[in-house]
PDB file of N, H, CA, C and O in Angstrom:
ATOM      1  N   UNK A   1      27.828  47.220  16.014  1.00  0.00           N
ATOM      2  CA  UNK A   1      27.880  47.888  14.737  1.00  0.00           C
ATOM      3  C   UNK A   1      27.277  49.278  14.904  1.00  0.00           C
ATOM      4  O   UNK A   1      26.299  49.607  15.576  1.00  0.00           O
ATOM      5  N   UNK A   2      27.781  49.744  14.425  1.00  0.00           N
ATOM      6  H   UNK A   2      28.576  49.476  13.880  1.00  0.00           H
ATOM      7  CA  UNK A   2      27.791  51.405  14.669  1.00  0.00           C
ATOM      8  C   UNK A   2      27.357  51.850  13.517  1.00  0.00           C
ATOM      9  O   UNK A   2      28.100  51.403  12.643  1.00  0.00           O
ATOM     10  N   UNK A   3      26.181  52.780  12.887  1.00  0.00           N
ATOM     11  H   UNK A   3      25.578  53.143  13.597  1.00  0.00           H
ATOM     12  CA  UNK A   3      25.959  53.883  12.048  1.00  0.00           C
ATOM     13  C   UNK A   3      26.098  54.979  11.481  1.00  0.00           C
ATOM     14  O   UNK A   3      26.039  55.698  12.479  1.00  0.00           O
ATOM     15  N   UNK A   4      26.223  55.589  10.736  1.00  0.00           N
ATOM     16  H   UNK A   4      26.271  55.005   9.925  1.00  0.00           H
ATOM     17  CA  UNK A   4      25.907  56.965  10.466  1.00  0.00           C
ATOM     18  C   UNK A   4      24.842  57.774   9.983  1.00  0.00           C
ATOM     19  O   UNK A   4      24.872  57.631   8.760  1.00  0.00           O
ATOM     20  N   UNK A   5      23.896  58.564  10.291  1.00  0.00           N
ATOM     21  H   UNK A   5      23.872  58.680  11.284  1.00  0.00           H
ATOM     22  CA  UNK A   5      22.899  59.115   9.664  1.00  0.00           C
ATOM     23  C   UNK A   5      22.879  60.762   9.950  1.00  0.00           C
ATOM     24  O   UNK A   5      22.984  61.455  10.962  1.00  0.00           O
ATOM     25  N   UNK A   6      22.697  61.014   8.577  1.00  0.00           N
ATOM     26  H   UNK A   6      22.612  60.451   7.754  1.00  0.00           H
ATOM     27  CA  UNK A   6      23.272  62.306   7.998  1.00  0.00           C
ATOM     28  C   UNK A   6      21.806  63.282   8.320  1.00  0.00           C
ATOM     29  O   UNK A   6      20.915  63.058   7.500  1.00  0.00           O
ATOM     30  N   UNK A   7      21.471  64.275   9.353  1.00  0.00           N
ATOM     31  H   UNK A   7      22.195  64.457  10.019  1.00  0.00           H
ATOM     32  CA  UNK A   7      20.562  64.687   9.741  1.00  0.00           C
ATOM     33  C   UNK A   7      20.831  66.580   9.009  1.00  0.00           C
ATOM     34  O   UNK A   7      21.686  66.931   8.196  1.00  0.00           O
ATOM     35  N   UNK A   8      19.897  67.327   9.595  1.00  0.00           N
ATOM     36  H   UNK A   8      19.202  67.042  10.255  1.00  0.00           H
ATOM     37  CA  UNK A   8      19.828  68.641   9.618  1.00  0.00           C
ATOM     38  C   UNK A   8      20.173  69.365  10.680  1.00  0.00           C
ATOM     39  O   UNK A   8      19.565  69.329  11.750  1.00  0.00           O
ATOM     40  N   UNK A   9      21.351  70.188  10.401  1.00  0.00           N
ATOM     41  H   UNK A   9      21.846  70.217   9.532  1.00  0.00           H
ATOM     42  CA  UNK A   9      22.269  70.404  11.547  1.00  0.00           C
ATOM     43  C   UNK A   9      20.678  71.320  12.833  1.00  0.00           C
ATOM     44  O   UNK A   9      20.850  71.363  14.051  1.00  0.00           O
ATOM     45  N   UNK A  10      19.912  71.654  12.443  1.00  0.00           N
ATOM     46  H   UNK A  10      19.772  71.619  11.454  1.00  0.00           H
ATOM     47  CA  UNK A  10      18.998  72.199  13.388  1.00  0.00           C
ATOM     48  C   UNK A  10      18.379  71.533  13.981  1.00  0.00           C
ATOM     49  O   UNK A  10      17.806  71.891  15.010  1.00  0.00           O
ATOM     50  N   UNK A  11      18.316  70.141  13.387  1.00  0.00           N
ATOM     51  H   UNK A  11      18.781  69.851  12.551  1.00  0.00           H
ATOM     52  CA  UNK A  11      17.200  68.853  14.038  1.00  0.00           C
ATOM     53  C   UNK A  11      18.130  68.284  14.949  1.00  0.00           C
ATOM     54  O   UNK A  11      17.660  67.913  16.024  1.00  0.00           O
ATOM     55  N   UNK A  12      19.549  68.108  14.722  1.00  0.00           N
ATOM     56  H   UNK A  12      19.932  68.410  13.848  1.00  0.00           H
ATOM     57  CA  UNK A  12      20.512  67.976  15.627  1.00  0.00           C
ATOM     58  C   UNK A  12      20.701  69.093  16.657  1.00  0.00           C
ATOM     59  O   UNK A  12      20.915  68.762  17.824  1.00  0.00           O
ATOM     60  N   UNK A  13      20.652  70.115  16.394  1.00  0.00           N
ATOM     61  H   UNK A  13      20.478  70.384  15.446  1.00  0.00           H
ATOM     62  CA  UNK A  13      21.095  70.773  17.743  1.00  0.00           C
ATOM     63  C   UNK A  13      19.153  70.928  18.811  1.00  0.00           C
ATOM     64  O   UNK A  13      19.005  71.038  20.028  1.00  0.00           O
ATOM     65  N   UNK A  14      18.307  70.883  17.974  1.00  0.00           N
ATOM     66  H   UNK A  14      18.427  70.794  16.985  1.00  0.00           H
ATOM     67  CA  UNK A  14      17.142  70.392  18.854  1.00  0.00           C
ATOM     68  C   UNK A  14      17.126  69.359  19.491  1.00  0.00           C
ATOM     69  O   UNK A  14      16.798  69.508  20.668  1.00  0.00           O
ATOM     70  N   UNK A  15      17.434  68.006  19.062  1.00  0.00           N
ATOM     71  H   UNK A  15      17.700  67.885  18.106  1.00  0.00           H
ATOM     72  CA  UNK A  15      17.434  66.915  19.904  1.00  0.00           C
ATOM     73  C   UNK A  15      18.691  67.182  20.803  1.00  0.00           C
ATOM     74  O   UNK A  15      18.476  66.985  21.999  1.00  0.00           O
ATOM     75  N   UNK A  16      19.812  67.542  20.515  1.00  0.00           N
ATOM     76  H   UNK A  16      19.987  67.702  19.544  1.00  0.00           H
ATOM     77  CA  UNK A  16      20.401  67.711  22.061  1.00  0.00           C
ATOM     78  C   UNK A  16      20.152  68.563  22.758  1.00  0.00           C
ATOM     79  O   UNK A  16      20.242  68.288  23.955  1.00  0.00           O
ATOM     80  N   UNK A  17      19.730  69.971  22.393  1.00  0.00           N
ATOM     81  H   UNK A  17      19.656  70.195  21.421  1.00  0.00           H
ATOM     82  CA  UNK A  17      18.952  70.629  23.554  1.00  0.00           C
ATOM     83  C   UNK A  17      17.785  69.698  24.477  1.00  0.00           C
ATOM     84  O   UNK A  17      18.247  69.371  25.570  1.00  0.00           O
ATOM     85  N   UNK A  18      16.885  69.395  24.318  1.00  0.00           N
ATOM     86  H   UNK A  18      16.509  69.661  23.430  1.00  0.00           H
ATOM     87  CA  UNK A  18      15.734  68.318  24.137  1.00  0.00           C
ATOM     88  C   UNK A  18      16.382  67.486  25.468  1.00  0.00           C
ATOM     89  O   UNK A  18      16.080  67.620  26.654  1.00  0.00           O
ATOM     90  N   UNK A  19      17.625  66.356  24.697  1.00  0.00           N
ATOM     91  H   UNK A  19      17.871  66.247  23.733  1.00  0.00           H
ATOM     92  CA  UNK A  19      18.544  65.481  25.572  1.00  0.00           C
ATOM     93  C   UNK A  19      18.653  66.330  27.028  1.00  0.00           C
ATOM     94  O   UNK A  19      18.117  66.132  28.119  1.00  0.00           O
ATOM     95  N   UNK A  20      19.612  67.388  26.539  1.00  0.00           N
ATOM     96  H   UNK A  20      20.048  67.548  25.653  1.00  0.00           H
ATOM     97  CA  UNK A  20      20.424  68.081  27.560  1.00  0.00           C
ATOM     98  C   UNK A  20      18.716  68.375  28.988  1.00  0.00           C
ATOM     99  O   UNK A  20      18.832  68.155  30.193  1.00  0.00           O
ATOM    100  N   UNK A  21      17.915  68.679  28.576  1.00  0.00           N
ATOM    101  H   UNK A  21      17.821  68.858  27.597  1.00  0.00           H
ATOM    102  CA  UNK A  21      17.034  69.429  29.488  1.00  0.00           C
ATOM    103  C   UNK A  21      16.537  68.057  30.498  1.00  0.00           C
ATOM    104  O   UNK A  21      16.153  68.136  31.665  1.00  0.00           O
ATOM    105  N   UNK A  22      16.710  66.472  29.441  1.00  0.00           N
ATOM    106  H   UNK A  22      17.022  66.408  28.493  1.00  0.00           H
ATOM    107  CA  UNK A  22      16.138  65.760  30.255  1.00  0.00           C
ATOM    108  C   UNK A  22      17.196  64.846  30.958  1.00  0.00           C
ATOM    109  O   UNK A  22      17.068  63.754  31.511  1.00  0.00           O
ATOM    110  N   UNK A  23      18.491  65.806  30.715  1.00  0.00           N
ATOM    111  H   UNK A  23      18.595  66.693  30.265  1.00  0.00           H
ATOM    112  CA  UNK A  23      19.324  65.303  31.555  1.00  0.00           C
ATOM    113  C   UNK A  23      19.853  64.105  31.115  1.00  0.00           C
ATOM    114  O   UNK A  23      20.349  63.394  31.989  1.00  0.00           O
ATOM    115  N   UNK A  24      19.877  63.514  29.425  1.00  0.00           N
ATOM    116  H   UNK A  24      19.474  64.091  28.715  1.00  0.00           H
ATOM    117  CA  UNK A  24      20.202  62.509  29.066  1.00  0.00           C
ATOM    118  C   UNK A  24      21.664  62.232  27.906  1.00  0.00           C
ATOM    119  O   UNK A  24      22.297  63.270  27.709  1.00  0.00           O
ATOM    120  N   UNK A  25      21.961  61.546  27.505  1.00  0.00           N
ATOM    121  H   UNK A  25      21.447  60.703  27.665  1.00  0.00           H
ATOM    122  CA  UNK A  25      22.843  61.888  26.241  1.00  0.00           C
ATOM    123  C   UNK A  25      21.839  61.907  25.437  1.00  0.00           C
ATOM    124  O   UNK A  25      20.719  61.622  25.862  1.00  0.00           O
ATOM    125  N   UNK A  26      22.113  62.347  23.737  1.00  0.00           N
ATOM    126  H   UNK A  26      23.022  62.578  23.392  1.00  0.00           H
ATOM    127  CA  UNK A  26      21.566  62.547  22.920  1.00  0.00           C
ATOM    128  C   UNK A  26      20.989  61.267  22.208  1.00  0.00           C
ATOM    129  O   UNK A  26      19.960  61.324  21.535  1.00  0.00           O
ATOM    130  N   UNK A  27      21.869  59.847  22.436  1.00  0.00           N
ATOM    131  H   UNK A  27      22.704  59.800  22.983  1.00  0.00           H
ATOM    132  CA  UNK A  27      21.351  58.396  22.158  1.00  0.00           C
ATOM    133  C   UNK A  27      20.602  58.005  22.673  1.00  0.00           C
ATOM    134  O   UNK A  27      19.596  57.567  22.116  1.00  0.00           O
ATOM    135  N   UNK A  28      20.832  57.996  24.379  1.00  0.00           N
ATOM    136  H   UNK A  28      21.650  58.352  24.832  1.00  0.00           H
ATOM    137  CA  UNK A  28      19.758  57.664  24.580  1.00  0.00           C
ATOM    138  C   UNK A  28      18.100  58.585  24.362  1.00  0.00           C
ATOM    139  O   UNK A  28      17.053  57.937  24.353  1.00  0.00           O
ATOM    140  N   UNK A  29      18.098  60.300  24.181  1.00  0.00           N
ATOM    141  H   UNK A  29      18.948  60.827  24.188  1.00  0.00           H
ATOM    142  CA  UNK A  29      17.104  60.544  23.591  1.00  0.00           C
ATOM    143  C   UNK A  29      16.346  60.137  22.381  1.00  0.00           C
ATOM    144  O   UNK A  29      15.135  60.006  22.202  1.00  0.00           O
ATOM    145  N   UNK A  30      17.501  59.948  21.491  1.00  0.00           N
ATOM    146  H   UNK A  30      18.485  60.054  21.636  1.00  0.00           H
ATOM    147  CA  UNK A  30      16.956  59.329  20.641  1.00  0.00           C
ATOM    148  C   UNK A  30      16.365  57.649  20.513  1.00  0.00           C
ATOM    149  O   UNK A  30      15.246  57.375  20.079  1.00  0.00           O
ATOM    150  N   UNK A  31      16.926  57.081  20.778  1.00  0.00           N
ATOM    151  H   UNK A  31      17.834  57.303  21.131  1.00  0.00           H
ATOM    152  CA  UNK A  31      16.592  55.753  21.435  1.00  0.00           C
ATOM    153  C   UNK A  31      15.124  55.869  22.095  1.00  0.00           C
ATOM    154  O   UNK A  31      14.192  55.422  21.427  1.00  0.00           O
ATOM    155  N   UNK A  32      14.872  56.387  23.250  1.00  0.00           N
ATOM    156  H   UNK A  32      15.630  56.750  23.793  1.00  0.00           H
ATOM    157  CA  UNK A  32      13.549  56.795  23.889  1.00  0.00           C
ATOM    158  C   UNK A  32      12.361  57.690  22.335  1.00  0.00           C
ATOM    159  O   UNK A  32      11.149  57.867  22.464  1.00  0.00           O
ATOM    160  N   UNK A  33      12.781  57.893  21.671  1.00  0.00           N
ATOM    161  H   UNK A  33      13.765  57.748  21.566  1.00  0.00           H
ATOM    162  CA  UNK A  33      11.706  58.289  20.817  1.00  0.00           C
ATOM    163  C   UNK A  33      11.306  57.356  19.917  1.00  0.00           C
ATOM    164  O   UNK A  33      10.129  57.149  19.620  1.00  0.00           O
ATOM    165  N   UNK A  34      12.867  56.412  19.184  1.00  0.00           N
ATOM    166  H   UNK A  34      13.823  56.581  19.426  1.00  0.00           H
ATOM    167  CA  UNK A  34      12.162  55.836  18.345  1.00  0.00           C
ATOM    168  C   UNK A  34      11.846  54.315  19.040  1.00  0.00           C
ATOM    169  O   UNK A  34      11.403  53.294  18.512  1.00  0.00           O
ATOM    170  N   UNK A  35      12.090  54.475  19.866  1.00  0.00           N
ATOM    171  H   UNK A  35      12.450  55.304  20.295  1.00  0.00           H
ATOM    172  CA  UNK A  35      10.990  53.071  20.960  1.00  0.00           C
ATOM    173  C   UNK A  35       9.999  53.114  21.794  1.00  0.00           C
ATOM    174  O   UNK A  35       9.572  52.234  22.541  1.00  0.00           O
ATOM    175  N   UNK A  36       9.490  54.691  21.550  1.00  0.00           N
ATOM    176  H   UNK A  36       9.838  55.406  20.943  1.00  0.00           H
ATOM    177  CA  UNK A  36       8.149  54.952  22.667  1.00  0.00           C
ATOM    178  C   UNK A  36       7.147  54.429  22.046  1.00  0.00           C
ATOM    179  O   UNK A  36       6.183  54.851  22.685  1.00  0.00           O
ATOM    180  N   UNK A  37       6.708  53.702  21.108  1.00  0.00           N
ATOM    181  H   UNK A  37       7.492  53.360  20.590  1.00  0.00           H
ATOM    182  CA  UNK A  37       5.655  52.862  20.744  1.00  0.00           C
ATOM    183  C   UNK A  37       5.127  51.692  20.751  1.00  0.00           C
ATOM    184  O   UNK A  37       4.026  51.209  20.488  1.00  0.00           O
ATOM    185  N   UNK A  38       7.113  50.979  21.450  1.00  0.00           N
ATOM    186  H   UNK A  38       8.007  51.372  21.664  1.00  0.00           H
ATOM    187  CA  UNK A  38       7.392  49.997  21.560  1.00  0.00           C
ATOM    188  C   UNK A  38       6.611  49.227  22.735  1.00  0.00           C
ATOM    189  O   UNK A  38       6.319  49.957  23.682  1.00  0.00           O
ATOM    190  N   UNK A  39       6.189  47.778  22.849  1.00  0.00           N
ATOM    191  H   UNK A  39       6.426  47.185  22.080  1.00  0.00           H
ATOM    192  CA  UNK A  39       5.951  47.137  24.146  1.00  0.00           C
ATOM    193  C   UNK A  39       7.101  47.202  25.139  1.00  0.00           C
ATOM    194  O   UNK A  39       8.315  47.114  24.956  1.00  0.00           O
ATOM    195  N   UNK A  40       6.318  47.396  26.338  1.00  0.00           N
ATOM    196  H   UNK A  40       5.332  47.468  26.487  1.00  0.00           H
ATOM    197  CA  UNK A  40       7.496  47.061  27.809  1.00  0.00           C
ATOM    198  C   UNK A  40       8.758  46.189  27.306  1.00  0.00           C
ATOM    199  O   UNK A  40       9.931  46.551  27.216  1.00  0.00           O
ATOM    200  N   UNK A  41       8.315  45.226  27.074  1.00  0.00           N
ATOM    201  H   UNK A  41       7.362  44.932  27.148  1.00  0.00           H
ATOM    202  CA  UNK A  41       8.880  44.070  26.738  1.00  0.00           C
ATOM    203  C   UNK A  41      10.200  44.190  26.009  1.00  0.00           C
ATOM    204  O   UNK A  41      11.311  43.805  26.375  1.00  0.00           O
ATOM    205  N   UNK A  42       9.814  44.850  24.823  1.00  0.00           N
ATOM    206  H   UNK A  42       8.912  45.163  24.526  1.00  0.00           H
ATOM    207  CA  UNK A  42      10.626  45.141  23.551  1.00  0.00           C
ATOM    208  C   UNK A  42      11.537  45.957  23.811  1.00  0.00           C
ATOM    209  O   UNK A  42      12.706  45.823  23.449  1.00  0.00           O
ATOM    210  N   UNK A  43      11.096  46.868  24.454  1.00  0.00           N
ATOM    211  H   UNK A  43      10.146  46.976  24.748  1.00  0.00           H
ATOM    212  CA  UNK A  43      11.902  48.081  24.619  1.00  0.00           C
ATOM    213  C   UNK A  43      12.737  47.443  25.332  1.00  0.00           C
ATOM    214  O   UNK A  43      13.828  47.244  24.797  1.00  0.00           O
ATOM    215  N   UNK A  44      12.572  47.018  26.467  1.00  0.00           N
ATOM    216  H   UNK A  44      11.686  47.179  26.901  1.00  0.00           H
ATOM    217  CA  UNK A  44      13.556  46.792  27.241  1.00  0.00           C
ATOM    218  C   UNK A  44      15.079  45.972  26.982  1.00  0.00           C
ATOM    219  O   UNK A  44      16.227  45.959  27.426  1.00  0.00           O
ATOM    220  N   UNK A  45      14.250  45.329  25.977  1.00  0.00           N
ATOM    221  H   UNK A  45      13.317  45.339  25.617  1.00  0.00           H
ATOM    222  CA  UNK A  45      15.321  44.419  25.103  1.00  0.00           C
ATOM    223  C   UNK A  45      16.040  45.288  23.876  1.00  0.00           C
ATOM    224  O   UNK A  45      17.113  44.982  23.354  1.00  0.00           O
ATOM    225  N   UNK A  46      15.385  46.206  23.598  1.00  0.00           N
ATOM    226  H   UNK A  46      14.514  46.455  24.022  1.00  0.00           H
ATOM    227  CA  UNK A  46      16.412  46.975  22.766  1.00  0.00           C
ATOM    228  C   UNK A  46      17.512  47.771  23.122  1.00  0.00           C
ATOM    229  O   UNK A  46      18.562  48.093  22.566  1.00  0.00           O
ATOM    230  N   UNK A  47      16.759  48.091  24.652  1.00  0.00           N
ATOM    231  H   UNK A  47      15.906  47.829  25.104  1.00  0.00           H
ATOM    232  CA  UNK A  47      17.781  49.148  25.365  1.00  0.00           C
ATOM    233  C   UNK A  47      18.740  48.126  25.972  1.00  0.00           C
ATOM    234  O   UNK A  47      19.754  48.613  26.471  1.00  0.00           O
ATOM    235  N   UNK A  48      18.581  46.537  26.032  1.00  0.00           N
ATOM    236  H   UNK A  48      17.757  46.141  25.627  1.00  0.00           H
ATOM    237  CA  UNK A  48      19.969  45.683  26.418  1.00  0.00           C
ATOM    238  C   UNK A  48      20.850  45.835  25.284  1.00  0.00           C
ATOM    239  O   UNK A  48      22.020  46.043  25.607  1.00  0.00           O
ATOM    240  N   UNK A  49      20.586  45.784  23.907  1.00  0.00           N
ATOM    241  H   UNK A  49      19.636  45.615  23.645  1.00  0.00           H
ATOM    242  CA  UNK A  49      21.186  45.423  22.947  1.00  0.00           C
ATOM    243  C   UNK A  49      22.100  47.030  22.516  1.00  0.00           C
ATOM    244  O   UNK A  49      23.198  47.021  21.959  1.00  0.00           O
ATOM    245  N   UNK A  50      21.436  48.171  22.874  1.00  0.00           N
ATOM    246  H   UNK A  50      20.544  48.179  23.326  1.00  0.00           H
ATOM    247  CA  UNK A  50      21.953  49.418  22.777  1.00  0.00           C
ATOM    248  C   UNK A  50      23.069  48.856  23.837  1.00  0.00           C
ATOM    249  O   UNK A  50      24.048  48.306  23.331  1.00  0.00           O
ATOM    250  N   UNK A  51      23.019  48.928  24.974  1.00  0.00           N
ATOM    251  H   UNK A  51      22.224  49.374  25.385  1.00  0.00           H
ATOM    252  CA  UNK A  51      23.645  48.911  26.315  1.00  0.00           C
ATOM    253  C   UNK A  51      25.356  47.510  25.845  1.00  0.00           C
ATOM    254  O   UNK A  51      26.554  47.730  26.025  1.00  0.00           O
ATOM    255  N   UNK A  52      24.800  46.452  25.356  1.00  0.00           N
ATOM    256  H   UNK A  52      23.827  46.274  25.209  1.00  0.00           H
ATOM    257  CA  UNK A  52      25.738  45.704  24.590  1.00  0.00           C
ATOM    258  C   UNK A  52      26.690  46.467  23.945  1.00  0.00           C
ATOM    259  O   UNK A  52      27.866  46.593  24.288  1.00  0.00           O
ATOM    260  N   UNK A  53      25.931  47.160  22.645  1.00  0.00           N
ATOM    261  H   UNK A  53      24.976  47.057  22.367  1.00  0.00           H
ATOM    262  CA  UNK A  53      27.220  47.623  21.611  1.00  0.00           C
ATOM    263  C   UNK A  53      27.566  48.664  22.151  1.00  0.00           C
ATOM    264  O   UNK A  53      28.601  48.844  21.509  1.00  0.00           O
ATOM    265  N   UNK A  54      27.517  49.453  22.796  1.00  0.00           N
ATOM    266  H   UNK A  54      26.676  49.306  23.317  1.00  0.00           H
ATOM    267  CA  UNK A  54      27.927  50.469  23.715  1.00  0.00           C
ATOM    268  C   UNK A  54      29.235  50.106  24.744  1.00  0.00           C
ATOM    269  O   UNK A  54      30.100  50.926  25.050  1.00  0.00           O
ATOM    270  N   UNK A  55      29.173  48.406  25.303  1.00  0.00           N
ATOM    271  H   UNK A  55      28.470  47.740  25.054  1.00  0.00           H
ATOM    272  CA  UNK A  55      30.219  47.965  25.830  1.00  0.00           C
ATOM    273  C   UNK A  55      31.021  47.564  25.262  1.00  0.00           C
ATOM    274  O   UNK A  55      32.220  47.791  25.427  1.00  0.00           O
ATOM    275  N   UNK A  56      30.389  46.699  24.261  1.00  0.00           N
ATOM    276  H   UNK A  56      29.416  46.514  24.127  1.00  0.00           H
ATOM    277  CA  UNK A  56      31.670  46.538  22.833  1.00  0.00           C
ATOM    278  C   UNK A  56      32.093  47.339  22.426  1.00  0.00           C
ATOM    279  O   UNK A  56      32.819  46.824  21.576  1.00  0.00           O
ATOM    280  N   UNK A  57      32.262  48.632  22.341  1.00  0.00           N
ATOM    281  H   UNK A  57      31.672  49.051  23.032  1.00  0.00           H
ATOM    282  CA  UNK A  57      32.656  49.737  21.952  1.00  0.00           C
ATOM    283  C   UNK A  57      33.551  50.150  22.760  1.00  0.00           C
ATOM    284  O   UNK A  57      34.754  50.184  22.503  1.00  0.00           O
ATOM    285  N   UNK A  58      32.982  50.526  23.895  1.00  0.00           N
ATOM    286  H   UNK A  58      32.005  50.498  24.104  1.00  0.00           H
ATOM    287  CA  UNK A  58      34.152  50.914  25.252  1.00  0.00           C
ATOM    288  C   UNK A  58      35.316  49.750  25.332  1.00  0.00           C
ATOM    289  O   UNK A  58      36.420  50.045  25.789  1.00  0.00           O
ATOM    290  N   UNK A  59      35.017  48.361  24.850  1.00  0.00           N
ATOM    291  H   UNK A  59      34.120  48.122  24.478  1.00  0.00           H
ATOM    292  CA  UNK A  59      35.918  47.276  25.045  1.00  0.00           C
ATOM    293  C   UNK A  59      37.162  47.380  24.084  1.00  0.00           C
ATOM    294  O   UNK A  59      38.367  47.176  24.235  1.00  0.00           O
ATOM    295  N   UNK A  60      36.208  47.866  22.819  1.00  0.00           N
ATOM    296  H   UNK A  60      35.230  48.032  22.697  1.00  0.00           H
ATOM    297  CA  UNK A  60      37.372  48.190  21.248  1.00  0.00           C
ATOM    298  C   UNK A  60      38.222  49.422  21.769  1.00  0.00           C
ATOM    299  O   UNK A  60      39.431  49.320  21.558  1.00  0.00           O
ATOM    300  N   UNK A  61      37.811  50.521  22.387  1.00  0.00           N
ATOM    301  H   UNK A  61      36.830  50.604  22.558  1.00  0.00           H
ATOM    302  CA  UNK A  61      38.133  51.636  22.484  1.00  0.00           C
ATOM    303  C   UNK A  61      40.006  51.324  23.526  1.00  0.00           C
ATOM    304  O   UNK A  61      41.122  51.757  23.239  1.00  0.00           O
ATOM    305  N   UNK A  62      39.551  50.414  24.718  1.00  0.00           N
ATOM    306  H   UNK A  62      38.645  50.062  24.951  1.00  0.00           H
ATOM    307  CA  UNK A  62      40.162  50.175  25.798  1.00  0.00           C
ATOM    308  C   UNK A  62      41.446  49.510  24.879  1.00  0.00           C
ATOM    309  O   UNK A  62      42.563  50.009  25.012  1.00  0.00           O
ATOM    310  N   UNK A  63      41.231  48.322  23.908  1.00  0.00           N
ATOM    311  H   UNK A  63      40.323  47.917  23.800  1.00  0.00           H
ATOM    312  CA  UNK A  63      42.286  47.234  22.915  1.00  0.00           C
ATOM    313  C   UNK A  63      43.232  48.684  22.505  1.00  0.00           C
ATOM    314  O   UNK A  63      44.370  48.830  22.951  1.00  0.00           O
ATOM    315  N   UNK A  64      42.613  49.640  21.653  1.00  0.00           N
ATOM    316  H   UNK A  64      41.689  49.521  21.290  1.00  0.00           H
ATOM    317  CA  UNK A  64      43.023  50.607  21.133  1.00  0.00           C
ATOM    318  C   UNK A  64      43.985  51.204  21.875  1.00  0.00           C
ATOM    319  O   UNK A  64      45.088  51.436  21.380  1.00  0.00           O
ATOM    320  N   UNK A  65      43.640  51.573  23.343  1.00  0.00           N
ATOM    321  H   UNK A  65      42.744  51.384  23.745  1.00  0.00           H
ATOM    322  CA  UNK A  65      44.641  52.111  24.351  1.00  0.00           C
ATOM    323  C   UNK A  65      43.578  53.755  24.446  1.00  0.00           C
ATOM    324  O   UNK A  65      43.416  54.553  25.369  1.00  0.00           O
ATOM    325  N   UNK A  66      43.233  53.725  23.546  1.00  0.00           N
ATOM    326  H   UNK A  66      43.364  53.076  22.797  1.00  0.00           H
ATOM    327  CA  UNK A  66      41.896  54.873  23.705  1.00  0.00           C
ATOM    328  C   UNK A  66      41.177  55.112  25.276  1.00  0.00           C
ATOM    329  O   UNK A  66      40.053  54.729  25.599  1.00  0.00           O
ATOM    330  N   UNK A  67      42.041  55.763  26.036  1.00  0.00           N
ATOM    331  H   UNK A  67      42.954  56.074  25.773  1.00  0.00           H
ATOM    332  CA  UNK A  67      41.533  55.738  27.424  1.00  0.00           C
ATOM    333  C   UNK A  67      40.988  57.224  28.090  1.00  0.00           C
ATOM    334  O   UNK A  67      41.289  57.741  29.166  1.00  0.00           O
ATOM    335  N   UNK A  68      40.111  57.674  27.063  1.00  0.00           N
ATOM    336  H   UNK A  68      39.867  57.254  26.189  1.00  0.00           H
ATOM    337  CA  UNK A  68      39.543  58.885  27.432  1.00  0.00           C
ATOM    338  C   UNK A  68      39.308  59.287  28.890  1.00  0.00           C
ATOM    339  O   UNK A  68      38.799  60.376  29.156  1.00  0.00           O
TER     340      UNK A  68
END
């Protein structure tokens, strides 16, 4: 399941600058911020569950014929 959240186009182009410098996409920057408080543990399990709908996605994309 996928989101939308409606930001400030400047807070957006900061976090992908931000991304871009650490060499990441912009999800996973964001992801790494709002789980840096998180236990080892947790995190790690959130970043499976990111990593999941991310394949379900590429899987829907592939049904579609969507072959970027």
């Amino acid at each position: 399941m996928s989101a939308t959240i409606i930001l400030p186009r400047t807070i957006i182009e900061y976090a992908k600058r931000e991304a871009k410098k650490l060499g990441i996409s912009l999800e996973e920057y964001l992801l790494e911020l709002v789980s840096s408080g998180l236990d080892p543990k947790d995190k790690a399990a959130e970043y499976i569950k990111v990593a999941e709908e991310l394949l379900e996605q590429s899987r829907e994309e592939l049904r579609k014929g969507d072959l970027r």
